[in-house]
Biopython code that builds the backbone (N, CA, C, O; Angstrom):
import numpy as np
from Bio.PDB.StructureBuilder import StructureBuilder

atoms = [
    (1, "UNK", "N", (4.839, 4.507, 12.938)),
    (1, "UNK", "CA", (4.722, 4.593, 11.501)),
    (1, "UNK", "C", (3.587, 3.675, 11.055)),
    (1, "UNK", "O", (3.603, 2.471, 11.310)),
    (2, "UNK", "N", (2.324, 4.442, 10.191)),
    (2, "UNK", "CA", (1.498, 3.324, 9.430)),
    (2, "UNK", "C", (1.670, 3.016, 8.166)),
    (2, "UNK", "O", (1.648, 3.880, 7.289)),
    (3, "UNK", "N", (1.934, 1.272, 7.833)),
    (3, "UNK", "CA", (2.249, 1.435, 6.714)),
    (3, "UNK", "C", (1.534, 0.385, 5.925)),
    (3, "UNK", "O", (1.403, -0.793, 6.255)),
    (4, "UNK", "N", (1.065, 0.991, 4.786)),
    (4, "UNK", "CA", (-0.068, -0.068, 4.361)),
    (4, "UNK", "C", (0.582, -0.959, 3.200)),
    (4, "UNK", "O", (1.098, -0.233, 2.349)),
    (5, "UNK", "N", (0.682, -2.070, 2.974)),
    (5, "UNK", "CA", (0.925, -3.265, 2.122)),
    (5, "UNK", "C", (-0.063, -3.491, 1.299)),
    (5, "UNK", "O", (-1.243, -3.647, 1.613)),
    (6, "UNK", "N", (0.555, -3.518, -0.126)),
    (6, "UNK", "CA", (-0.464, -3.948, -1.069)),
    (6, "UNK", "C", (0.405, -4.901, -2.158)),
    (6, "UNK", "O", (1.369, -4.504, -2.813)),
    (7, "UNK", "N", (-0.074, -6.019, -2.182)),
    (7, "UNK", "CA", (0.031, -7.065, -2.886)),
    (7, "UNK", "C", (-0.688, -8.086, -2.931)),
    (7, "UNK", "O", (-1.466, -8.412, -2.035)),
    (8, "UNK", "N", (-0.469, -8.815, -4.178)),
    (8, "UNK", "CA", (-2.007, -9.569, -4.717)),
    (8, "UNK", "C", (-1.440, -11.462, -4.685)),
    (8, "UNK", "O", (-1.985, -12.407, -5.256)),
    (9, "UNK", "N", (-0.029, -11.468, -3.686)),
    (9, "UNK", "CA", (0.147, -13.075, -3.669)),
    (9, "UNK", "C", (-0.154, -13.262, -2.637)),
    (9, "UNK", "O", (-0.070, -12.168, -2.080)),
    (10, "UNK", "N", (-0.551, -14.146, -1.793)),
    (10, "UNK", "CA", (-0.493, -14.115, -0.788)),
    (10, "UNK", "C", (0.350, -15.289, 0.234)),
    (10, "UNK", "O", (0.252, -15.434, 1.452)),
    (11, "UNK", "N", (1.099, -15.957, -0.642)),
    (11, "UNK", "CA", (2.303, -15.831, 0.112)),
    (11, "UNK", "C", (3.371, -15.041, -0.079)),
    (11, "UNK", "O", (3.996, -15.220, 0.967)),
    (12, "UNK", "N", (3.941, -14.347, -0.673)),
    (12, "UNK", "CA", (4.515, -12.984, -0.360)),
    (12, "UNK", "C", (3.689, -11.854, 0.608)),
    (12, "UNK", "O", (4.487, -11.212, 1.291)),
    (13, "UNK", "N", (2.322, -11.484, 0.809)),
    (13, "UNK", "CA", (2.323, -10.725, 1.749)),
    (13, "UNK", "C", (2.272, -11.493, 2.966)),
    (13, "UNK", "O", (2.834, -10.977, 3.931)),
    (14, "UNK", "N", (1.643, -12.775, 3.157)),
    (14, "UNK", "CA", (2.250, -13.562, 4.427)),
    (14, "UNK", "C", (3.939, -13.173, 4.834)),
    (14, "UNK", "O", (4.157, -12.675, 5.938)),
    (15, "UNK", "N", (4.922, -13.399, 4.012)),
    (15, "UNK", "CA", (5.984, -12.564, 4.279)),
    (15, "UNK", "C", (6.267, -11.333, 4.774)),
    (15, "UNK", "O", (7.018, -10.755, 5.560)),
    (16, "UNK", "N", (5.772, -11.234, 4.351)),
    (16, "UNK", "CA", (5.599, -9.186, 4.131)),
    (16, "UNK", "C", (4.958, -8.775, 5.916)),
    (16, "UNK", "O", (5.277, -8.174, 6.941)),
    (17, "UNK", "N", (4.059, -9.463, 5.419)),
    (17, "UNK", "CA", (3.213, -8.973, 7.406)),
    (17, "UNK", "C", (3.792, -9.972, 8.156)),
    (17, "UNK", "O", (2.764, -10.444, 8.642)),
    (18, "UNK", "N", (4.550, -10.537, 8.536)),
    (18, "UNK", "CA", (5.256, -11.058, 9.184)),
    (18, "UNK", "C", (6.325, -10.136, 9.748)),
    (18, "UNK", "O", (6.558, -9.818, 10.914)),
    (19, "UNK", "N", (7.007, -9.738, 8.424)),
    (19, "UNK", "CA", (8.476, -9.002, 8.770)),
    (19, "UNK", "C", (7.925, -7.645, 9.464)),
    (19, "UNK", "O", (8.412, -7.461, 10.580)),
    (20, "UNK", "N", (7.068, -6.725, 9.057)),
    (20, "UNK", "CA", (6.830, -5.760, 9.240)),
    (20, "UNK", "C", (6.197, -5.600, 11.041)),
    (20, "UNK", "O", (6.591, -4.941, 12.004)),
    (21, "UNK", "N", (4.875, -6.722, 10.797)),
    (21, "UNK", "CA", (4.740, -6.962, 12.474)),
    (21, "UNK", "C", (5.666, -7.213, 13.568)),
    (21, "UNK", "O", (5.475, -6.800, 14.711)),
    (22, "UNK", "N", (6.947, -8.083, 13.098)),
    (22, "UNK", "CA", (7.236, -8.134, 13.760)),
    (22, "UNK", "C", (8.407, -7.142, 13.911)),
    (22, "UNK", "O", (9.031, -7.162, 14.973)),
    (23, "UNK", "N", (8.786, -6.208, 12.866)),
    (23, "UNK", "CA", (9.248, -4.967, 13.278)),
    (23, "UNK", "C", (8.795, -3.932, 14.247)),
    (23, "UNK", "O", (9.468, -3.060, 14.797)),
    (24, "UNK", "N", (7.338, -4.235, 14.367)),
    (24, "UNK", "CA", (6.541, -3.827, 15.402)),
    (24, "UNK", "C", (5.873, -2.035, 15.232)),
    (24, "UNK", "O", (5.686, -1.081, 15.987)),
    (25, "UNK", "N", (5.688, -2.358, 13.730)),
    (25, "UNK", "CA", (5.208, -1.117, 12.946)),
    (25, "UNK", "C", (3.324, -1.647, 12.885)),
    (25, "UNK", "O", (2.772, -2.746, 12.829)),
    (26, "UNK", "N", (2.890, -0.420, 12.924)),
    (26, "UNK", "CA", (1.427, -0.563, 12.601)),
    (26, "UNK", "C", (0.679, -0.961, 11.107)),
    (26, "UNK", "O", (0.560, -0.096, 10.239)),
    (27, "UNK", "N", (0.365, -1.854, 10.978)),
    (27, "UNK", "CA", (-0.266, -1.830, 9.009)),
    (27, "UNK", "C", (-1.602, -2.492, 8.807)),
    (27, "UNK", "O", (-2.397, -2.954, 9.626)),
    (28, "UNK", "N", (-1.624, -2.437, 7.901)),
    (28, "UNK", "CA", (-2.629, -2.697, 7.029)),
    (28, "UNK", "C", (-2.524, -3.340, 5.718)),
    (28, "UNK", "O", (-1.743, -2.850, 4.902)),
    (29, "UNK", "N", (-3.131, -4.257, 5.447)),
    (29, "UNK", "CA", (-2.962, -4.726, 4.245)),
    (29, "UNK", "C", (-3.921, -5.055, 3.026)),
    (29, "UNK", "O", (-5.039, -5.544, 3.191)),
    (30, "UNK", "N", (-3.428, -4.767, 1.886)),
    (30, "UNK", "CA", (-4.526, -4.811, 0.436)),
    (30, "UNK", "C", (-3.742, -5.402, -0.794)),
    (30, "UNK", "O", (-2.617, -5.212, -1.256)),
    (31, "UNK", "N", (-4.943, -6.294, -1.169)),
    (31, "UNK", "CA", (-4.173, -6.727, -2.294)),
    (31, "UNK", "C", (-4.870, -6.441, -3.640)),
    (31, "UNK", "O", (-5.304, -7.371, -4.320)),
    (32, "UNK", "N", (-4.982, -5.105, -4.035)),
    (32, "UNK", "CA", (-5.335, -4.859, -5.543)),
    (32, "UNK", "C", (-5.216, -3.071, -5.083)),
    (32, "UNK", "O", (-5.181, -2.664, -3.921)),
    (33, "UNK", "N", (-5.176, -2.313, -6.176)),
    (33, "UNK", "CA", (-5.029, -1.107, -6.355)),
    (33, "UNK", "C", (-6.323, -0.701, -5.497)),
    (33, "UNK", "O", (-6.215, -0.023, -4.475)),
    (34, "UNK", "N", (-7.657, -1.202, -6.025)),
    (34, "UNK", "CA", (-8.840, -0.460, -5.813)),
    (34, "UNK", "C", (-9.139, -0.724, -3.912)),
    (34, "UNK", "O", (-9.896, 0.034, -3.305)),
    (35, "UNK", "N", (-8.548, -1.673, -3.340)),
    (35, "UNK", "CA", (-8.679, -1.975, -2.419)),
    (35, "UNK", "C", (-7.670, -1.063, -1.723)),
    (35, "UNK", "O", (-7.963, -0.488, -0.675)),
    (36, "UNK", "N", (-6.380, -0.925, -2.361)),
    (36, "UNK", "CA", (-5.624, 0.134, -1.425)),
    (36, "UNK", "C", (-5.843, 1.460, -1.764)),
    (36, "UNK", "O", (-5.028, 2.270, -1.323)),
    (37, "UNK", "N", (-6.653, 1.820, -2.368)),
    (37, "UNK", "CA", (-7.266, 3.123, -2.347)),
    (37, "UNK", "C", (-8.615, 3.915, -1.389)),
    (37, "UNK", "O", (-8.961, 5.067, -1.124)),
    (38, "UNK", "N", (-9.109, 2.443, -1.073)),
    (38, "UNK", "CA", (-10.482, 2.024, -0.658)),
    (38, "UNK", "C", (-9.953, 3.073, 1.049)),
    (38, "UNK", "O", (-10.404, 4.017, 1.698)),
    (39, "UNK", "N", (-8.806, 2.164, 1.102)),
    (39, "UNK", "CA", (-8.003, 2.330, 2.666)),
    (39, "UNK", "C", (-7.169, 3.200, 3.259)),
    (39, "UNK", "O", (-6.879, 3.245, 4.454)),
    (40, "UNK", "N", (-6.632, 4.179, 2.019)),
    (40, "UNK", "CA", (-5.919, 4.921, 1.741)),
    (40, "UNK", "C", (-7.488, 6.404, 2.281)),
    (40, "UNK", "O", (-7.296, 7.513, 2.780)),
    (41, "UNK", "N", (-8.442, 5.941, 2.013)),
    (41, "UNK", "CA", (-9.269, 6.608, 1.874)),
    (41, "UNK", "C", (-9.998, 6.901, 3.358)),
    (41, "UNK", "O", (-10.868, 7.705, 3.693)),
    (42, "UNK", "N", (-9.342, 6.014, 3.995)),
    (42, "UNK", "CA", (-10.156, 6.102, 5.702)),
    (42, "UNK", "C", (-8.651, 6.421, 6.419)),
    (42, "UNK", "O", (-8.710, 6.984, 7.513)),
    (43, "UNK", "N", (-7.521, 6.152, 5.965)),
    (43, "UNK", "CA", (-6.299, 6.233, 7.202)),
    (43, "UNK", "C", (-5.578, 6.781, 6.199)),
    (43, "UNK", "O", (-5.559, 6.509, 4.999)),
    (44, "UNK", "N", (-4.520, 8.224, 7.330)),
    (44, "UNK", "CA", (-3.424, 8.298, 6.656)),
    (44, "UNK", "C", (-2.232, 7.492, 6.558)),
    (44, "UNK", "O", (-2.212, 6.986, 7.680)),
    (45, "UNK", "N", (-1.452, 7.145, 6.084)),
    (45, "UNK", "CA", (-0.477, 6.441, 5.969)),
    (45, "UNK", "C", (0.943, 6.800, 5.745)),
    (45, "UNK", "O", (1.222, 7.582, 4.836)),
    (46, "UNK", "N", (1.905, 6.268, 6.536)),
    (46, "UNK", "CA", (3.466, 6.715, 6.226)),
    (46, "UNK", "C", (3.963, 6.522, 5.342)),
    (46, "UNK", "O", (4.740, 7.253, 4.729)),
    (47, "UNK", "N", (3.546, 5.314, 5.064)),
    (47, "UNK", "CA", (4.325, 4.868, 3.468)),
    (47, "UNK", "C", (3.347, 3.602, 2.578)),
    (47, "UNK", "O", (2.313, 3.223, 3.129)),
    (48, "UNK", "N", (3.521, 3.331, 1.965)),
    (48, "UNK", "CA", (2.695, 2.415, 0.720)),
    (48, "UNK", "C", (4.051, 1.876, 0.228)),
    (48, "UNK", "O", (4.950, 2.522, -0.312)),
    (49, "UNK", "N", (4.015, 0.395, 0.559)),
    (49, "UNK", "CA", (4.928, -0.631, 0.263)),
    (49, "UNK", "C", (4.039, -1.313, -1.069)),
    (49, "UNK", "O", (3.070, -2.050, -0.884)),
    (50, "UNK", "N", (4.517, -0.955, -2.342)),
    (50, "UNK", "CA", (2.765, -2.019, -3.607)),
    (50, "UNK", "C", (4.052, -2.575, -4.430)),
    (50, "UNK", "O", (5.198, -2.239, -4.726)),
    (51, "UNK", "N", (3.246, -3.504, -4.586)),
    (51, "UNK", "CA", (4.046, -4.544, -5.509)),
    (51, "UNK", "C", (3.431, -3.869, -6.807)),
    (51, "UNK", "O", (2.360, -3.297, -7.010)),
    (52, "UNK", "N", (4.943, -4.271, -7.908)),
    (52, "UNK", "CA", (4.710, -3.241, -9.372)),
    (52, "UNK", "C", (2.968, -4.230, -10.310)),
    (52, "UNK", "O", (2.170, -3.700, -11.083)),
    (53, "UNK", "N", (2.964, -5.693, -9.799)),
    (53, "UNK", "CA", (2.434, -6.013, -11.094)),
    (53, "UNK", "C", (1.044, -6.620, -10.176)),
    (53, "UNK", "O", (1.444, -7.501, -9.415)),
    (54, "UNK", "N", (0.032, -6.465, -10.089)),
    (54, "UNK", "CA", (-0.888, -6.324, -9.616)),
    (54, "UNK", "C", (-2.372, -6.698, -10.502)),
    (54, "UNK", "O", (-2.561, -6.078, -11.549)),
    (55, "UNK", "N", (-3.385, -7.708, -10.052)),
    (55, "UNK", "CA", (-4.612, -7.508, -10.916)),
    (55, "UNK", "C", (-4.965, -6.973, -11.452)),
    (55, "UNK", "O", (-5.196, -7.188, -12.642)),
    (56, "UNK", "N", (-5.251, -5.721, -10.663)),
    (56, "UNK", "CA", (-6.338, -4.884, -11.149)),
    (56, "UNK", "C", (-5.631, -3.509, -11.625)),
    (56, "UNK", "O", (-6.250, -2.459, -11.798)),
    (57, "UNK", "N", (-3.937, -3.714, -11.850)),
    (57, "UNK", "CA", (-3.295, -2.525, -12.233)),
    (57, "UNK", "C", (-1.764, -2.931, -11.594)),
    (57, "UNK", "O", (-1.415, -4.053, -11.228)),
    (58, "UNK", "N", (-0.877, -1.550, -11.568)),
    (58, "UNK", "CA", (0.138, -1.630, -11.296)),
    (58, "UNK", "C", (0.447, -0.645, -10.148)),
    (58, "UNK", "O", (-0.177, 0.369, -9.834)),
    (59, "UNK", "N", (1.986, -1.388, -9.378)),
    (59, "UNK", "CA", (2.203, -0.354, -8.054)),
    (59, "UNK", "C", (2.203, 1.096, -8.651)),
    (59, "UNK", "O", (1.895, 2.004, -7.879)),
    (60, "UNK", "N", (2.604, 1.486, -10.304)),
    (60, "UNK", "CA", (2.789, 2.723, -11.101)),
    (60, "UNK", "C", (1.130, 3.872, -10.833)),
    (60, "UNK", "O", (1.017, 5.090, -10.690)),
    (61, "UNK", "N", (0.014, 2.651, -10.870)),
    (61, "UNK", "CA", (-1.069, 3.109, -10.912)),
    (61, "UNK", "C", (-1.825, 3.424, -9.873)),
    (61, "UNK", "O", (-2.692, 4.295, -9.809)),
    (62, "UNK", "N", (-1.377, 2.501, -8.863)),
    (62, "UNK", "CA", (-1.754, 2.680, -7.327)),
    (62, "UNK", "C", (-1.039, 4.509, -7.221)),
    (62, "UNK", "O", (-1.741, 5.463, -6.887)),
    (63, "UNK", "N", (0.530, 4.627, -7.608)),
    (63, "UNK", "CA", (0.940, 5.859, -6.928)),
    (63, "UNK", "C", (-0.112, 7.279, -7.944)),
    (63, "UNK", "O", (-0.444, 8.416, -7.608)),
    (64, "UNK", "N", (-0.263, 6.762, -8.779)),
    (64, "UNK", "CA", (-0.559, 7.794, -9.446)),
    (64, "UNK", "C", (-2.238, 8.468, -9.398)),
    (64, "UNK", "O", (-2.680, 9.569, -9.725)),
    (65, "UNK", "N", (-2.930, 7.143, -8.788)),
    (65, "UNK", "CA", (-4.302, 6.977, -8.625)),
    (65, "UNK", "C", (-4.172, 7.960, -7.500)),
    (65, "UNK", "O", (-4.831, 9.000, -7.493)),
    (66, "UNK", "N", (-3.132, 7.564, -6.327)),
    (66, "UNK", "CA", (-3.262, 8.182, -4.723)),
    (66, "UNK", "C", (-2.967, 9.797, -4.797)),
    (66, "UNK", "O", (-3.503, 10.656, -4.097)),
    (67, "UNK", "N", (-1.704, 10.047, -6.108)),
    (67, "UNK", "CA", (-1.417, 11.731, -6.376)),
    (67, "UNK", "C", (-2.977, 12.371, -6.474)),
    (67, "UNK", "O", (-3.428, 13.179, -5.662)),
    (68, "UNK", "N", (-3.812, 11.756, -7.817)),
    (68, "UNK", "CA", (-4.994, 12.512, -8.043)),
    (68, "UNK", "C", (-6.077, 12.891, -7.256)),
    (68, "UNK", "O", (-6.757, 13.916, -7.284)),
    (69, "UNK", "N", (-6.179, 11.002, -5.909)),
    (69, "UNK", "CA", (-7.486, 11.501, -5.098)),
    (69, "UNK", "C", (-6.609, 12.184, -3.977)),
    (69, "UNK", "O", (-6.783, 13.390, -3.803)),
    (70, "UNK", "N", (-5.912, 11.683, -3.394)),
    (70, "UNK", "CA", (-5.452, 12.320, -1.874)),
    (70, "UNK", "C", (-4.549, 13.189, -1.944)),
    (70, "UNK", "O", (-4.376, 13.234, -0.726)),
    (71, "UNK", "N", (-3.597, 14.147, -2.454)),
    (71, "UNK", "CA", (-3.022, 14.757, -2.398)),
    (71, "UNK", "C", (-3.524, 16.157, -1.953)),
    (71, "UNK", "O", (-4.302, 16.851, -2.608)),
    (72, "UNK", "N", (-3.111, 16.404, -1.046)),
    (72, "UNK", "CA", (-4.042, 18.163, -0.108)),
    (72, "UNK", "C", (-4.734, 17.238, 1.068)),
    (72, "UNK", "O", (-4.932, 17.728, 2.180)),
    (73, "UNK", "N", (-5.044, 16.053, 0.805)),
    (73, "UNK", "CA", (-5.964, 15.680, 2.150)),
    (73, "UNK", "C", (-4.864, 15.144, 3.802)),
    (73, "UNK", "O", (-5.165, 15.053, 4.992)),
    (74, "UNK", "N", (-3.927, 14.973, 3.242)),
    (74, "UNK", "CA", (-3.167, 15.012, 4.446)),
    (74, "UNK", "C", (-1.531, 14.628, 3.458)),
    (74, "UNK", "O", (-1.250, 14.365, 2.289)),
    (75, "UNK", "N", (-0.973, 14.756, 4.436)),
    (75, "UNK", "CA", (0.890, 14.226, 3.665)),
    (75, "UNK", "C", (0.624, 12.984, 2.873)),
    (75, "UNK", "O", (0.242, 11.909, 3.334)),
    (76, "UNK", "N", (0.851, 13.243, 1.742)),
    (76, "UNK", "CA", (1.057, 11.717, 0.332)),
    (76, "UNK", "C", (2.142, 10.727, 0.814)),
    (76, "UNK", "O", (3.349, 10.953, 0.742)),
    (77, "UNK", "N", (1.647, 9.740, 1.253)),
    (77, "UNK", "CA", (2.319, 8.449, 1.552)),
    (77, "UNK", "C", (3.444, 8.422, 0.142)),
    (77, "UNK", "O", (3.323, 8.634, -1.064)),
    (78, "UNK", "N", (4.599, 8.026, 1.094)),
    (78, "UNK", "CA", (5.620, 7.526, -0.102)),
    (78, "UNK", "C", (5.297, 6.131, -0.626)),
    (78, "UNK", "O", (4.952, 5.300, 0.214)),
    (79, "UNK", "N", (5.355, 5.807, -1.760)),
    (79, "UNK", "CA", (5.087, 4.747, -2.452)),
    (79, "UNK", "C", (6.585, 4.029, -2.813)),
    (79, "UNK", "O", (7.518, 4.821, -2.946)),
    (80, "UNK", "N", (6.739, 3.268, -2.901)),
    (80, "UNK", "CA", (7.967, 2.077, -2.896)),
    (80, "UNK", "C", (7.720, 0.854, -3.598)),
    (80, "UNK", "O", (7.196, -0.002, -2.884)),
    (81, "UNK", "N", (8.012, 0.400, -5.183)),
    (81, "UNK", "CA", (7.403, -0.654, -5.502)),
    (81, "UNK", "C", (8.199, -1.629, -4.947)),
    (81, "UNK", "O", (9.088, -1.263, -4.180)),
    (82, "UNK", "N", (8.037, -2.936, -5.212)),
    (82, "UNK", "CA", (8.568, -4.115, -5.245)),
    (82, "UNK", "C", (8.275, -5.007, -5.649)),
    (82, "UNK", "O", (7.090, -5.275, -5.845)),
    (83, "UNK", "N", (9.557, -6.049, -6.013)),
    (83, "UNK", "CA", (8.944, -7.353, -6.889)),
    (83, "UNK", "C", (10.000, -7.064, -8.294)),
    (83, "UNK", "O", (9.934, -7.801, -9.277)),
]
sb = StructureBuilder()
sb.init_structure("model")
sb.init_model(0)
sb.init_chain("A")
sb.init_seg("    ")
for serial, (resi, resn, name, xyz) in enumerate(atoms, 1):
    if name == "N":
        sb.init_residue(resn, " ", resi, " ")
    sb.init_atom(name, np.array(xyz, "f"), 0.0, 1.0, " ", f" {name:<3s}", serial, name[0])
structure = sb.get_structure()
């Protein structure tokens, strides 16, 4: 499973990629909308773990940004906020 992390603290995603690595899942990580779109844009992904309240926007805007560009380009990552 690839799963990309997006959040803008970075000690919460220090958490975050901790637990997940050592679940021993594949990821990637971004911390602003435009950056997980950036990435979203080179790899498909299983799921999108985004935190709701974000710099440069919200986890609401990340999902809705990813419906408009990627949807048809391969399976739409499930999005999951948190926080």
């Amino acid at each position: 499973m690839k799963i990309l992390l997006v959040e803008d603290m970075p000690d919460i995603m220090a958490d975050l990629e901790k637990f997940v690595n050592d679940s021993g899942f594949y990821f990637q990580s971004a911390s602003s909308v435009s950056e997980a779109l950036e990435k979203l844009s080179d790899c498909g992904f299983d799921i999108v773990i985004s935190d709701l309240h974000l710099n440069d926007g919200s986890g609401f805007d990340n999902r809705k940004d990813c419906l408009l560009r990627y949807d048809g380009k391969y399976d739409f990552p499930h999005v999951q906020s948190i926080r």
